[in-house]
GULO-763264 format. One record per residue: x, y negated, z negated of N, C-alpha, C in turn. Coordinates in nm, 4 decimals. Layout:
BEGIN
+----------+----------+----------+----------+----------+----------+----------+----------+----------+
|     n.c1 |     n.c2 |     n.c3 |    ca.c1 |    ca.c2 |    ca.c3 |     c.c1 |     c.c2 |     c.c3 |
+----------+----------+----------+----------+----------+----------+----------+----------+----------+
|        X |        Y |        Z |        X |        Y |        Z |        X |        Y |        Z |
...
+----------+----------+----------+----------+----------+----------+----------+----------+----------+
//
This chain:
BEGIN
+----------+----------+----------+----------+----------+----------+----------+----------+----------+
|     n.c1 |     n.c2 |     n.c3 |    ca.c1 |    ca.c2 |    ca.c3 |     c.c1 |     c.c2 |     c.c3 |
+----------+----------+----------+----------+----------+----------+----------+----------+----------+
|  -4.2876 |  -1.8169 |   1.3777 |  -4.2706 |  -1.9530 |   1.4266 |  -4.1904 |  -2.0323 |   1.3239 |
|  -4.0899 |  -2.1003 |   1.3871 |  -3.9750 |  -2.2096 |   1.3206 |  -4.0689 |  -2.3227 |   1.2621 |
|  -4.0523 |  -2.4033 |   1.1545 |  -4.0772 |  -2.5399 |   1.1163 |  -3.9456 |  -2.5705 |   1.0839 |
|  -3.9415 |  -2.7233 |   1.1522 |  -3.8361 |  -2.8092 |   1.1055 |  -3.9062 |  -2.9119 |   1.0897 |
|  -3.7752 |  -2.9919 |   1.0382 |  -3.8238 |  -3.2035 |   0.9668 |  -3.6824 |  -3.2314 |   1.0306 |
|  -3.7264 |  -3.3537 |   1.0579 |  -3.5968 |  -3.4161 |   1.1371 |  -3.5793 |  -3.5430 |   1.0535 |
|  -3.5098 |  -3.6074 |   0.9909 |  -3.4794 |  -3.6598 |   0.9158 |  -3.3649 |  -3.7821 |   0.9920 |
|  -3.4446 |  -3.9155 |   1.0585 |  -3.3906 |  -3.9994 |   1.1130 |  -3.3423 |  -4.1429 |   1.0788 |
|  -3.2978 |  -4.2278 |   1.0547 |  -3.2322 |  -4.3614 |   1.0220 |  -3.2870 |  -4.4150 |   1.1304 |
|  -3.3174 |  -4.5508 |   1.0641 |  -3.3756 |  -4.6757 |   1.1657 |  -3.2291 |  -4.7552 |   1.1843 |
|  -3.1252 |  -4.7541 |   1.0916 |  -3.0336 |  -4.7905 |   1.1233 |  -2.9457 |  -4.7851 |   1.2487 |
|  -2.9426 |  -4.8973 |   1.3150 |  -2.9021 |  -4.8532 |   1.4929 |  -2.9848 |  -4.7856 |   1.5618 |
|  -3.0767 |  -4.8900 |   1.5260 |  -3.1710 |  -4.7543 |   1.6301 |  -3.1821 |  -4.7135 |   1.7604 |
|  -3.1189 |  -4.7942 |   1.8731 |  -3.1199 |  -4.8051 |   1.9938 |  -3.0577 |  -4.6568 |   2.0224 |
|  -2.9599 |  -4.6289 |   1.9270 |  -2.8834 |  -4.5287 |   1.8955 |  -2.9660 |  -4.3988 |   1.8451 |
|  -2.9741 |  -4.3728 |   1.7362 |  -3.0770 |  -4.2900 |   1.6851 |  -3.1928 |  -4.2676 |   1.7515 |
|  -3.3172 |  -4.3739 |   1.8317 |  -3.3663 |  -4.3028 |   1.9152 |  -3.3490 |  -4.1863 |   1.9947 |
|  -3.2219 |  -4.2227 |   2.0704 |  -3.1927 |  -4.1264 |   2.1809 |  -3.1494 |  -4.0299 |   2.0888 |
|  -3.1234 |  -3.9794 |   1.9800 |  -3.0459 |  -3.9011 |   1.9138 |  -3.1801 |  -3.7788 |   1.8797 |
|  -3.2723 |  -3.8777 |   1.8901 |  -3.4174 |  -3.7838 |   1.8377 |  -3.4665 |  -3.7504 |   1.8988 |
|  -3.4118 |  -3.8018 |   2.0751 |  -3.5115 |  -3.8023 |   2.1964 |  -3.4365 |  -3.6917 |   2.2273 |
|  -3.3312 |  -3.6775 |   2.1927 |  -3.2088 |  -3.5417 |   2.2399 |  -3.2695 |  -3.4041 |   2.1590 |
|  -3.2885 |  -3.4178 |   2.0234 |  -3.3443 |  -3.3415 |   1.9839 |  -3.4720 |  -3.2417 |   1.9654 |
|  -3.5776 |  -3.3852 |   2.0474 |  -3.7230 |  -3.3221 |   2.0425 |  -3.6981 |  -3.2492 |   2.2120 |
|  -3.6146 |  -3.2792 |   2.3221 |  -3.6081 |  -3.2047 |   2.4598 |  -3.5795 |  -3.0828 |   2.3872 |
|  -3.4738 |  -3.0445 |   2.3118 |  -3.3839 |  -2.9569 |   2.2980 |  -3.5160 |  -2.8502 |   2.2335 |
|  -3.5674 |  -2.9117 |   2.1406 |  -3.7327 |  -2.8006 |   2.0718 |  -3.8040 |  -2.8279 |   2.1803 |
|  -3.8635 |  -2.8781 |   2.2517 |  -3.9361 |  -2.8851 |   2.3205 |  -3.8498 |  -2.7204 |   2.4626 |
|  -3.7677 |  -2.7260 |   2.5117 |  -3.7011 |  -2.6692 |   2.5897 |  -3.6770 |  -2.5307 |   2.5467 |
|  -3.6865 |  -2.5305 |   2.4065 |  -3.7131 |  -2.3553 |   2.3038 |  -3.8735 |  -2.3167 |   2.3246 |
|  -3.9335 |  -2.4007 |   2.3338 |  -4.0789 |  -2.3418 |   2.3075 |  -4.1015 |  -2.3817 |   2.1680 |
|  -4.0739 |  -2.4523 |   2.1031 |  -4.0956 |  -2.4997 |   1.9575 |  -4.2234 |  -2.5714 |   1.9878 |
|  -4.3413 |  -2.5773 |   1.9440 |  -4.4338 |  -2.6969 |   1.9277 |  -4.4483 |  -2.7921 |   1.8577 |
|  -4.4604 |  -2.8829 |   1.9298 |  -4.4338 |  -3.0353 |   1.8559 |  -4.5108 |  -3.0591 |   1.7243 |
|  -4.6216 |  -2.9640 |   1.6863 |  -4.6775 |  -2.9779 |   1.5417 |  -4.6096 |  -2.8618 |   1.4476 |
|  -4.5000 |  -2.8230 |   1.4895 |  -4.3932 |  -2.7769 |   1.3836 |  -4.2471 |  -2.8323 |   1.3590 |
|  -4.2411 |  -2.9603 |   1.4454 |  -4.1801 |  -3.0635 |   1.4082 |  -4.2393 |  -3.1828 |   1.3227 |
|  -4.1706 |  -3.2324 |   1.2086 |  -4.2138 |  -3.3291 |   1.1346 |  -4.0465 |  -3.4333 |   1.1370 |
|  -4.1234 |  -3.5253 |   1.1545 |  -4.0293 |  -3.7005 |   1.1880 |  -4.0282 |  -3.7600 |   1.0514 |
|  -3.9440 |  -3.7879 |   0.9661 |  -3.9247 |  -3.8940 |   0.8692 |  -3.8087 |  -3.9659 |   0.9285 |
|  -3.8746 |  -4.0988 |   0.9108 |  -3.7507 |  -4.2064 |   0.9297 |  -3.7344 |  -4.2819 |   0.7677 |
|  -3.6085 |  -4.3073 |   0.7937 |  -3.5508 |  -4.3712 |   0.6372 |  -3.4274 |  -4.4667 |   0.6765 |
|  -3.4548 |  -4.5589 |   0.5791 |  -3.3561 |  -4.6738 |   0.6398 |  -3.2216 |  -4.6758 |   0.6974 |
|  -3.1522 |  -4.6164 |   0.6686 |  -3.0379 |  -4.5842 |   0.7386 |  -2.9439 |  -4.4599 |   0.6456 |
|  -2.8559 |  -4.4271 |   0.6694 |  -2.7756 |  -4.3015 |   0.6969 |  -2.7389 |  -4.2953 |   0.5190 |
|  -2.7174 |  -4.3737 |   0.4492 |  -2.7074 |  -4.3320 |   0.3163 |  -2.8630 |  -4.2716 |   0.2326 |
|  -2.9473 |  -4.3151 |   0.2964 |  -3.1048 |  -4.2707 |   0.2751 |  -3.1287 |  -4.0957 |   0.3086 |
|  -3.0316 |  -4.0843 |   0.4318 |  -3.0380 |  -3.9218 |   0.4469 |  -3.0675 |  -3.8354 |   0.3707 |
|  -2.9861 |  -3.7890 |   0.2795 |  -2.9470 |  -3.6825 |   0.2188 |  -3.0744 |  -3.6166 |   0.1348 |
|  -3.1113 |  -3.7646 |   0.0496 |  -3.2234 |  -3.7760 |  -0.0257 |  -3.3280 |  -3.7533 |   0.0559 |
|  -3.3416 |  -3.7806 |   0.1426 |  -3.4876 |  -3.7284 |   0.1934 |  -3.4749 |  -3.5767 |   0.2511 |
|  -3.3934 |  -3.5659 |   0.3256 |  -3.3145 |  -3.4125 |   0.3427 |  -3.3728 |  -3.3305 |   0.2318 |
|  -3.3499 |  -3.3589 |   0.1411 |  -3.3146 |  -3.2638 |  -0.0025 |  -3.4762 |  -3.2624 |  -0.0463 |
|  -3.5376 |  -3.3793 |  -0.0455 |  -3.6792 |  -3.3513 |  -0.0529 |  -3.7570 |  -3.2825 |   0.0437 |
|  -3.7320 |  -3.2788 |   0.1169 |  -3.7753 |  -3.2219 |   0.2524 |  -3.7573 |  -3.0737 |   0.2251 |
|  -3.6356 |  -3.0078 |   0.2194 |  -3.5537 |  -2.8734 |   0.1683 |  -3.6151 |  -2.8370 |   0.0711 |
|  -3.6981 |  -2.9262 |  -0.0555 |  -3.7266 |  -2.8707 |  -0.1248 |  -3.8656 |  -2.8347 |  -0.1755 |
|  -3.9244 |  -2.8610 |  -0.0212 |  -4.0430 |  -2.8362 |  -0.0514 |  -4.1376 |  -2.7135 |   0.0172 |
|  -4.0368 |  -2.6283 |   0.0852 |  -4.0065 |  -2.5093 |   0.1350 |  -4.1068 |  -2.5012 |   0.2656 |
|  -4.1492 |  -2.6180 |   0.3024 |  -4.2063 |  -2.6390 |   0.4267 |  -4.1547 |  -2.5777 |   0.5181 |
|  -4.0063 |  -2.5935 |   0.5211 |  -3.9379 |  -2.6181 |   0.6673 |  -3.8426 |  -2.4952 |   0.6568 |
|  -3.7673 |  -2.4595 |   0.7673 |  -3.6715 |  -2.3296 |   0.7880 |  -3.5495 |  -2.4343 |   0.7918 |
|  -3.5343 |  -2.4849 |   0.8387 |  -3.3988 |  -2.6081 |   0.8867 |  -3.4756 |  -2.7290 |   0.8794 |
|  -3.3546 |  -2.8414 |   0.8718 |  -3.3703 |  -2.9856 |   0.8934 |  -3.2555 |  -3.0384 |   0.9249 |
|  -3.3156 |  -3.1378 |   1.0471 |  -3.2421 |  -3.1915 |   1.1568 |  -3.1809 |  -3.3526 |   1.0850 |
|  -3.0708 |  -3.3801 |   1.0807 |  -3.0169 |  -3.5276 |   1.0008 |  -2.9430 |  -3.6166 |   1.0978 |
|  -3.0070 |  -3.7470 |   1.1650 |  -2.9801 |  -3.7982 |   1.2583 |  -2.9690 |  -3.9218 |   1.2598 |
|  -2.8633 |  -4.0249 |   1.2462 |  -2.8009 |  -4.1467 |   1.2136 |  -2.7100 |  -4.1585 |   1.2860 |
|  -2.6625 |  -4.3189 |   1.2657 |  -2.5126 |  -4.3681 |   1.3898 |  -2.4835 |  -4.4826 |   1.2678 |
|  -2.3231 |  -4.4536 |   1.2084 |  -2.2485 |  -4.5541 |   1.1694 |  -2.1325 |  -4.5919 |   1.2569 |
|  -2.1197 |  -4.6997 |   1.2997 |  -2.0276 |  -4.7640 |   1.3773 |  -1.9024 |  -4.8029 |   1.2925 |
|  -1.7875 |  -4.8203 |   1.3063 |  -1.6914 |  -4.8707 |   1.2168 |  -1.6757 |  -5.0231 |   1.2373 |
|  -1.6878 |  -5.1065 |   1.1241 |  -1.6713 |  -5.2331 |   1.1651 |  -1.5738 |  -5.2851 |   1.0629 |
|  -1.5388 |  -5.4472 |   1.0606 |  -1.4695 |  -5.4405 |   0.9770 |  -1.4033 |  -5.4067 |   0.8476 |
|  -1.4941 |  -5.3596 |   0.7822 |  -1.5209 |  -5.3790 |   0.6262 |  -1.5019 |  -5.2044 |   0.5820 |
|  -1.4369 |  -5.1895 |   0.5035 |  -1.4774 |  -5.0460 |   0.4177 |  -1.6182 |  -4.9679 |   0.3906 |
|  -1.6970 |  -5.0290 |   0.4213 |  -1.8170 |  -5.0294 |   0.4395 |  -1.9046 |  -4.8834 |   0.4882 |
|  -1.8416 |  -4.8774 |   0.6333 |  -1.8271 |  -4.7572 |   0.7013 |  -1.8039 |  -4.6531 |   0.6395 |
|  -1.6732 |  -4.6360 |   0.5876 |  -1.6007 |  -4.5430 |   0.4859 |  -1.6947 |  -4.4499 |   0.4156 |
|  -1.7694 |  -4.5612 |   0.2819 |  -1.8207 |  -4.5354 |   0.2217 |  -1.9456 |  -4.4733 |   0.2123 |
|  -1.9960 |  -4.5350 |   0.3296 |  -2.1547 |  -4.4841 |   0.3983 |  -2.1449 |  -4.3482 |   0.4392 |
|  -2.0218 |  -4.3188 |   0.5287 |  -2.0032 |  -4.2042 |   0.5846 |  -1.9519 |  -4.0954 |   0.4711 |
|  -1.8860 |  -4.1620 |   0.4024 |  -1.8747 |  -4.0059 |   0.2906 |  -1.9691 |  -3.9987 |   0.2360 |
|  -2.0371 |  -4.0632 |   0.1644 |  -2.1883 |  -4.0099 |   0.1205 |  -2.3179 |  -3.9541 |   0.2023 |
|  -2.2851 |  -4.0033 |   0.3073 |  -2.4153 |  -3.9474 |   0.4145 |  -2.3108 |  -3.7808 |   0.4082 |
|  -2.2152 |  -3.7600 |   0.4427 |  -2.1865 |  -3.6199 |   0.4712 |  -2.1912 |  -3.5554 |   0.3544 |
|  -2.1265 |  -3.5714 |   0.2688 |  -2.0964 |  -3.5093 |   0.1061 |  -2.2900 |  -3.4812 |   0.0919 |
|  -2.3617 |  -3.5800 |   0.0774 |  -2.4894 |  -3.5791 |   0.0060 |  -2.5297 |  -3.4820 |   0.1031 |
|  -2.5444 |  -3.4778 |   0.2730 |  -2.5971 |  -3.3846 |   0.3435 |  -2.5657 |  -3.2438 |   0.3017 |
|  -2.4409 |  -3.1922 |   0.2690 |  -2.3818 |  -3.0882 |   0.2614 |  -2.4359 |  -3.0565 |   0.1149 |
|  -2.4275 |  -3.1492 |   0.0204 |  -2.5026 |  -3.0760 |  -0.1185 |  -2.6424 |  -3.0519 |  -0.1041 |
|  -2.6806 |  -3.1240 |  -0.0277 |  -2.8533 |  -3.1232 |   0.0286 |  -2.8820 |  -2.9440 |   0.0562 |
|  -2.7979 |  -2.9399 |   0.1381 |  -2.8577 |  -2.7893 |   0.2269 |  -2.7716 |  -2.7350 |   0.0543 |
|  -2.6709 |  -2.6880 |   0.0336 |  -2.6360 |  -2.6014 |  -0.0361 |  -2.6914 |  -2.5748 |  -0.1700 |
|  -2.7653 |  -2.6941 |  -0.2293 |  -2.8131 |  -2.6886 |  -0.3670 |  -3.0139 |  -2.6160 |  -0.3148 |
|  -3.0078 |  -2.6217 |  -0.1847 |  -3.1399 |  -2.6252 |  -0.1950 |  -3.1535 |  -2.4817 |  -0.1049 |
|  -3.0347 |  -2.4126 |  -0.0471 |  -3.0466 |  -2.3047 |   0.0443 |  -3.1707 |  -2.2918 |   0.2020 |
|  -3.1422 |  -2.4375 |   0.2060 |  -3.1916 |  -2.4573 |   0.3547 |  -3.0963 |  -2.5407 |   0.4078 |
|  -3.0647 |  -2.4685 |   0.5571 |  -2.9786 |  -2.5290 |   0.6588 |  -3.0483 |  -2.6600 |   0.6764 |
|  -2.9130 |  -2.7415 |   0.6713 |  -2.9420 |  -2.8838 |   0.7089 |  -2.8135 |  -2.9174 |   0.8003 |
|  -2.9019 |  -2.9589 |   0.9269 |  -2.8006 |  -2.9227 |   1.0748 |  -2.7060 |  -3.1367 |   1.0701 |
|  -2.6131 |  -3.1310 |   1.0721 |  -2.5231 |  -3.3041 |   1.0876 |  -2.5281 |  -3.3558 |   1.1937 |
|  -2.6424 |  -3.4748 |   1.2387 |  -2.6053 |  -3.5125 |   1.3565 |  -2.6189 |  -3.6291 |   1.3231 |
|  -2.5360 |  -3.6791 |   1.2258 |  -2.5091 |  -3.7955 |   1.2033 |  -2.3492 |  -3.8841 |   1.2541 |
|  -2.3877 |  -3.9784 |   1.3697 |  -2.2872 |  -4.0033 |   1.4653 |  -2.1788 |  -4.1208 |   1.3824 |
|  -2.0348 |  -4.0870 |   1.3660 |  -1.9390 |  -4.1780 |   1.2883 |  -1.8668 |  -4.2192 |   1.4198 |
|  -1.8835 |  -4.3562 |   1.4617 |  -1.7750 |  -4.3275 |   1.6094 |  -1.7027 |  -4.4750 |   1.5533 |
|  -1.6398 |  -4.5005 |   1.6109 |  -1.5338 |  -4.6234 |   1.6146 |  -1.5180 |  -4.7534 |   1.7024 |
|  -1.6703 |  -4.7621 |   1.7614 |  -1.7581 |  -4.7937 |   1.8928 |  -1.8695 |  -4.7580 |   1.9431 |
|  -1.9574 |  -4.8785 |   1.9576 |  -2.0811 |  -4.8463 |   2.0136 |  -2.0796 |  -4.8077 |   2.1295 |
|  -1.9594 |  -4.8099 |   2.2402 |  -1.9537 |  -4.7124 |   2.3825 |  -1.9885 |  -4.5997 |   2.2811 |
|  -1.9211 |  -4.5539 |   2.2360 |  -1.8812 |  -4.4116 |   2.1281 |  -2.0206 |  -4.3597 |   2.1390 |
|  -2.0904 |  -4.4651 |   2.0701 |  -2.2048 |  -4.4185 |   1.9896 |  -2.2932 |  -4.3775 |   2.1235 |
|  -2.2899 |  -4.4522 |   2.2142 |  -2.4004 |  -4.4633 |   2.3470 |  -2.3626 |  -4.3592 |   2.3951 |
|  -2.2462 |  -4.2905 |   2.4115 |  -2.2304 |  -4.1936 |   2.4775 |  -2.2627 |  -4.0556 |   2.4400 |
|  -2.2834 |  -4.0585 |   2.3046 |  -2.3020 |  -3.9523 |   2.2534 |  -2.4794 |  -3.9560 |   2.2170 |
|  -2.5381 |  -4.0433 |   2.2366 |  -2.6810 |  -4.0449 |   2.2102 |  -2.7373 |  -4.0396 |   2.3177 |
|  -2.6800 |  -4.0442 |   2.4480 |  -2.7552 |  -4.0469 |   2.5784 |  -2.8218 |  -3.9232 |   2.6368 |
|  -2.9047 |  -3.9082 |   2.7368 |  -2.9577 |  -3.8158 |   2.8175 |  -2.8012 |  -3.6490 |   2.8783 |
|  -2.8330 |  -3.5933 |   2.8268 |  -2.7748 |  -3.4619 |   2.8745 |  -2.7080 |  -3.4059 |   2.7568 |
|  -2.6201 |  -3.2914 |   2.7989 |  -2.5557 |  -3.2131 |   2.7275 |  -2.4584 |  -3.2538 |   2.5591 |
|  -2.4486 |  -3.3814 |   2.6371 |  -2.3567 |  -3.4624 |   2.5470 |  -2.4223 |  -3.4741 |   2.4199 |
|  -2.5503 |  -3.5192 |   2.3869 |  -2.5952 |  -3.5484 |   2.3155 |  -2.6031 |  -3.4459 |   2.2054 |
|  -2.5422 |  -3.5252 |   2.0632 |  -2.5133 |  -3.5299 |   1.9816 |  -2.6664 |  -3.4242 |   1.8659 |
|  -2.7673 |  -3.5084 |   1.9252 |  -2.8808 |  -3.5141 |   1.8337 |  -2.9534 |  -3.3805 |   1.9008 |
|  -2.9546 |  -3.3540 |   2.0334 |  -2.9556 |  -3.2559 |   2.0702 |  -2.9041 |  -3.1071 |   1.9877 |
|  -2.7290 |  -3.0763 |   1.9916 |  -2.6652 |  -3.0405 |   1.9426 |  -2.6919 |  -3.0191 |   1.7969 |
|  -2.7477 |  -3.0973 |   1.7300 |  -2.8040 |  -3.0655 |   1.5582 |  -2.8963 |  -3.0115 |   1.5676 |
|  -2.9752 |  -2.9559 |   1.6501 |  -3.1274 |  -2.9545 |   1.6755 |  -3.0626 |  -2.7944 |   1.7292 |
|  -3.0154 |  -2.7663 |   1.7811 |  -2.9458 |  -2.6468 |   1.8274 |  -2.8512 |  -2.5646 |   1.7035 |
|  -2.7885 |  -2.6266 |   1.6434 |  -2.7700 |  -2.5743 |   1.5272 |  -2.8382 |  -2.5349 |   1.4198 |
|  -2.9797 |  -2.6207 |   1.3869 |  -3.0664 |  -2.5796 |   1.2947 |  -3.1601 |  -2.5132 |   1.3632 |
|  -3.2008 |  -2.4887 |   1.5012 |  -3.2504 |  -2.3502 |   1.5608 |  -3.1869 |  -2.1973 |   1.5323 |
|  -2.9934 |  -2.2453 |   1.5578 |  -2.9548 |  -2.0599 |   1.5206 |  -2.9354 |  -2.0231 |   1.3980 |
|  -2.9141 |  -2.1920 |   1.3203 |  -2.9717 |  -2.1254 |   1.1347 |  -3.0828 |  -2.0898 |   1.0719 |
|  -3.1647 |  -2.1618 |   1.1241 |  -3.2939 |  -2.1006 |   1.0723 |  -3.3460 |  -1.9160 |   1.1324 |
|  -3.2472 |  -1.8818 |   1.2518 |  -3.2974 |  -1.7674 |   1.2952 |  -3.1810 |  -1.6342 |   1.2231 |
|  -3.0386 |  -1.7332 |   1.2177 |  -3.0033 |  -1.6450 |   1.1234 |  -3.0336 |  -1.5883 |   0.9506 |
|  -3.0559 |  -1.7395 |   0.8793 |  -3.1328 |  -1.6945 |   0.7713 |  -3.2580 |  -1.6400 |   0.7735 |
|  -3.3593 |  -1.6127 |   0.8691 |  -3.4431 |  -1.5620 |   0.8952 |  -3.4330 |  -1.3596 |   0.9051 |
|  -3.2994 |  -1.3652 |   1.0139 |  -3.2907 |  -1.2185 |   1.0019 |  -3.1722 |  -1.1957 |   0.8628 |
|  -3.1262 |  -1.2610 |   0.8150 |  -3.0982 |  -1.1995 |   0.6935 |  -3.1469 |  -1.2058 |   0.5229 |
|  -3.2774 |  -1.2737 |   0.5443 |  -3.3970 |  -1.2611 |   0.4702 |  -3.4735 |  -1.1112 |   0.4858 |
|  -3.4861 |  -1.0991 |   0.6100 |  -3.5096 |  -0.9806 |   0.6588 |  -3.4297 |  -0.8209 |   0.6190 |
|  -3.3100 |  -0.8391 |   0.6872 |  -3.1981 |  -0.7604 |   0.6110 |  -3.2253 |  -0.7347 |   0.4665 |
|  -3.2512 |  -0.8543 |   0.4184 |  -3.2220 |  -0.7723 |   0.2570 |  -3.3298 |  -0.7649 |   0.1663 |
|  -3.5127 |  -0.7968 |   0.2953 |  -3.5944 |  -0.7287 |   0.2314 |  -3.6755 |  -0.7854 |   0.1343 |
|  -3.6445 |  -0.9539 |   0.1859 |  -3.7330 |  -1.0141 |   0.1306 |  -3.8832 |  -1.0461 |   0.2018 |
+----------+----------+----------+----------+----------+----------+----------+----------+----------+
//
């Protein structure tokens, strides 16, 4: 049996809800049970990584799910948020050798954002949740493979 942590931003949340609501159908629709999912919310999308990485490193979990919405607005702002939410995600999983799946939404519009957090296929948060299902099953069989 899989454990994951889903690792969510209150930031936009109207947004991020559905991003988590995409994700728990998507385990729920594997046969995952909902008490091998664990929910941290953290203030918004620069908060990620860091909790990610604590999460990763506490060998609880097989994967973790990273789920936020930065909108672009005027200011450089965006920019900055978004390279550190990705950069920090990506050192997250690699320094700690647990998949950490990106479903952290950068759009250029809140249509953007709505569309990609909504009910069906589309969804974004879904889609991360599906990625840290076939990583955790691939590092699983090649843990296996080599006999650990």
């Amino acid at each position: 049996m899989f454990r994951f942590a889903v690792v969510v931003s209150r930031f936009n949340e109207e947004i991020t809800e559905g991003l988590l609501r995409g994700a728990l159908e998507f385990f729920a629709e594997q046969s995952i049970p909902t008490e091998t999912v664990k929910i941290v919310r953290v203030p918004g999308a620069f908060e990620i990584p860091l909790a990610a990485k604590r999460l990763a490193e506490s060998g609880d979990y097989d994967a973790i799910v990273c789920l936020g919405c930065l909108i672009k607005g005027d200011t450089m702002h965006f920019e900055y948020i978004a390279d550190a939410a990705s950069h920090g995600i990506a050192q997250a999983a690699i320094s700690t050798g647990v998949p950490i799946a990106f479903g952290v939404l950068t759009t250029m519009t809140e249509e953007q954002a709505v569309e990609r957090s909504g009910a069906g296929a589309g969804n974004k948060g879904r889609e991360a949740a599906a990625a840290a299902l076939e990583m955790a099953a691939l590092f699983r069989q090649l843990d296996e493979g080599i006999g650990r």
